[in-house]
C-alpha positions in Angstrom: -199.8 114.3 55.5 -196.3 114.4 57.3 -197.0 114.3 60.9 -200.3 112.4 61.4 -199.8 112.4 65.6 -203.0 110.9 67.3 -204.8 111.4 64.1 -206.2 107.7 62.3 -207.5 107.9 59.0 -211.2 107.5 60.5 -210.6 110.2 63.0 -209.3 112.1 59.5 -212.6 111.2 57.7 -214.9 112.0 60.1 -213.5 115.6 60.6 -213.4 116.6 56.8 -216.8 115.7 56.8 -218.0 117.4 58.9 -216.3 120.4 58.3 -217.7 119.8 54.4 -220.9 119.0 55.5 -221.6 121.6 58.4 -218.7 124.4 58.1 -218.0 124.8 54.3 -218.3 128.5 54.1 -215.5 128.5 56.9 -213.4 126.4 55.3 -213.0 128.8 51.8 -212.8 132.1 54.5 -209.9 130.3 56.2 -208.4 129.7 52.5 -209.2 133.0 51.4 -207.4 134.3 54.5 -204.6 132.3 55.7 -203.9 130.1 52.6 -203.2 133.2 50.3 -206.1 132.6 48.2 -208.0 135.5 48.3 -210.0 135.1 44.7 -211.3 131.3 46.0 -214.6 130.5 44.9 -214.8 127.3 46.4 -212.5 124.8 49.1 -213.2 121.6 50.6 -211.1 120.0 53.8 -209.2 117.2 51.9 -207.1 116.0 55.0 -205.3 116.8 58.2 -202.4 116.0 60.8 -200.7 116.9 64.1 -199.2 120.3 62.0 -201.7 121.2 59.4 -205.3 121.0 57.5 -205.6 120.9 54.2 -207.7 121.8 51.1 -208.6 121.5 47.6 -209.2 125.6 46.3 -210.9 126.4 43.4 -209.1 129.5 42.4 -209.2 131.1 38.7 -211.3 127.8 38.0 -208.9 125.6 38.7 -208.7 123.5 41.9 -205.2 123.0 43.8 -204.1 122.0 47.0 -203.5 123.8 50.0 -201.8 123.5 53.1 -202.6 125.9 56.1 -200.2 124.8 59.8 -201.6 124.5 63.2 -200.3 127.5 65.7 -199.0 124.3 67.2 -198.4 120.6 66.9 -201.8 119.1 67.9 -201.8 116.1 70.7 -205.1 115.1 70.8 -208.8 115.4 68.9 -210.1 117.8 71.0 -207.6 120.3 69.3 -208.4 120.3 66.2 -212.0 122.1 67.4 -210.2 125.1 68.8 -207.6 125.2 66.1 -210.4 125.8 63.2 -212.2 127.8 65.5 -209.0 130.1 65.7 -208.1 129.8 62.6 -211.8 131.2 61.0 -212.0 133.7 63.5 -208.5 135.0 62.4 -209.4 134.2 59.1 -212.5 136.6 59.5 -211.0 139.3 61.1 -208.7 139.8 58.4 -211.3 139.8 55.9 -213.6 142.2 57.2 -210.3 144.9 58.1 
């Protein structure tokens, strides 16, 4: 993480689980789509900051990191919400077309 902004590492934890727990098949659409892994078989939210949300893709059976930015700097918790529900609806669109 580079920019962690309002972002603690308990408001970090309790975000990526959730998203692992409730929204994985959202999180390897938004790596298929916007991480440039479009052969990922699986991906797991591994951290996130003011900028960006990461992952750990397993591509070609190996896992590595990715990084995917934020359409902008987030401020407050609230964003983060709207930014994956952004990003997977982008992320979906470009799947399906």
């Amino acid at each position: 993480m580079t920019d962690p902004g309002p972002f603690t590492e308990d408001v970090v934890r309790q975000i990526t689980r959730h998203m692992n727990d409730d929204h994985a098949a959202d999180c390897l659409t938004i790596c298929r789509a916007l991480g440039g892994r479009p052969g990922a078989t699986a991906a797991r939210m591994t951290g996130l900051d003011a900028a960006g949300i990461e992952f750990a893709v397993t591509d070609g059976g190996v896992e590595q990191p990715v990084r995917i930015p934020f359409s902008e700097r987030l401020t407050e918790r609230p964003q983060v919400r709207h930014e994956v529900v952004r990003m997977t609806e982008e992320a979906r669109a470009a799947l399906s077309g």
